[in-house]
N, C-alpha and C positions, 0 to 999 in steps of 0.2 A: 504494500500500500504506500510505504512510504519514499519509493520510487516512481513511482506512478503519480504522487500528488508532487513529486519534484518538475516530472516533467510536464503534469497540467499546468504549474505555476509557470514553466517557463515561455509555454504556450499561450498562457494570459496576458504575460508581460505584451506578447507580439502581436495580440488580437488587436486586430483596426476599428471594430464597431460592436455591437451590440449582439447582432445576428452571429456572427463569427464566438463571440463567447459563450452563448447561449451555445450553440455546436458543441463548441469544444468540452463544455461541462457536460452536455448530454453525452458526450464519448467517453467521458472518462467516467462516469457514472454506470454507463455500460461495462465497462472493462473494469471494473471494479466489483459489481454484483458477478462479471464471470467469475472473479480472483476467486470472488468467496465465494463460491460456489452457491450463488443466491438464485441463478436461474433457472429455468425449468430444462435444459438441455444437463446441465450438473448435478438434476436433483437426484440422480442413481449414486452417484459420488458419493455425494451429502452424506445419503440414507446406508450407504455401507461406513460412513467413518462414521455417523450418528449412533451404530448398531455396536462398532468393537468399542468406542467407548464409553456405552451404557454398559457393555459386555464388560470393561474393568472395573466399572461402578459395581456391577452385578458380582465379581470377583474378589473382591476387594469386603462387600457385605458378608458372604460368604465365610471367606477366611476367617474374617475377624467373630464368626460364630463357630465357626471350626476351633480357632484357636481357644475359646474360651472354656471349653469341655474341662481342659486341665484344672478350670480354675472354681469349677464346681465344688460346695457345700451342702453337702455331703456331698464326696465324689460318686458317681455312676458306680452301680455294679459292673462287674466286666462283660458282661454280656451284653450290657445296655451300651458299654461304653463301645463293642466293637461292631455292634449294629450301625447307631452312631458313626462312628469313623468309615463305614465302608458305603455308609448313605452318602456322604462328604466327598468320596470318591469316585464316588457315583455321579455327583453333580460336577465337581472339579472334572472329572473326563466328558463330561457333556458340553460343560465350557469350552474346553480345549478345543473339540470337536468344531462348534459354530464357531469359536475364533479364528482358526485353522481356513477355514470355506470362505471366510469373510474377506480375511487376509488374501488370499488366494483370488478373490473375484475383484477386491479394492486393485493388486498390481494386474491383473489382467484389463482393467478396462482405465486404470492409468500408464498403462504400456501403449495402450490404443489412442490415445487420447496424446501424449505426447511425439507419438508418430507420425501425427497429423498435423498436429501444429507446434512451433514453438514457444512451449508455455515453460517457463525456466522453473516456475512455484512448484509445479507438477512434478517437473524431470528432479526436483529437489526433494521432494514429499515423500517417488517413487525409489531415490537414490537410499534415505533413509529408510523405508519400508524393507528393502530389499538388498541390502546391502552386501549380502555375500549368495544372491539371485538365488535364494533357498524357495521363494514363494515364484519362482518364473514361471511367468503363462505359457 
């Protein structure tokens, strides 16, 4: 963003009239909802990084009730407590599972996406996502 309203400023500086401003914000205004992926050609995008990180939200609640088993008053019987843990393992590889798919369809249609055009946030996004190309389409 913060390159993008560099070079709208600089573009302003150059604007002759009124009409020409009014352009130039409606373009960069555009190319800004692409960035963030505010439009409806991005909203597959959105909707897979919206999914993996409600998915660490979701992870993250988890654990932190996983973890707490230990810290039970009076502890679990053992039986309770290995029911328990193998429920936990059960949902932790569920986890895995959708993250795994997610990950997998987020660089496959950001592999498509920067082969198309050059969008450098993307080729940056994809470079971190996949950094030793474990998730390659």
């Amino acid at each position: 963003l913060l390159t993008g309203w560099d070079e709208f400023g600089g573009k302003v500086e150059q604007a002759e009239d009124l009409d020409e401003l009014v352009n130039l914000h409606a373009a960069f205004v555009g190319r800004m909802f692409d960035q963030c992926l505010l439009n409806r050609k991005a909203a597959k995008v959105l909707n897979i990084i919206k999914r993996i990180l409600n998915m660490t939200l979701k992870f993250n609640h988890t654990y932190s009730r996983f973890n707490a088993i230990q810290y039970l008053q009076p502890p679990l019987p053992p039986l309770d407590e290995k029911r328990l843990r193998n429920q936990f393992a059960i949902e932790f590889q569920r986890m895995n599972v959708e993250l795994t798919q997610d990950l997998y369809l987020l660089v496959t249609v950001l592999e498509k996406i920067v082969e198309k055009k050059n969008l450098p946030h993307f080729s940056d996004l994809l470079l971190r996502l996949n950094y030793n190309e474990h998730y390659h389409g």
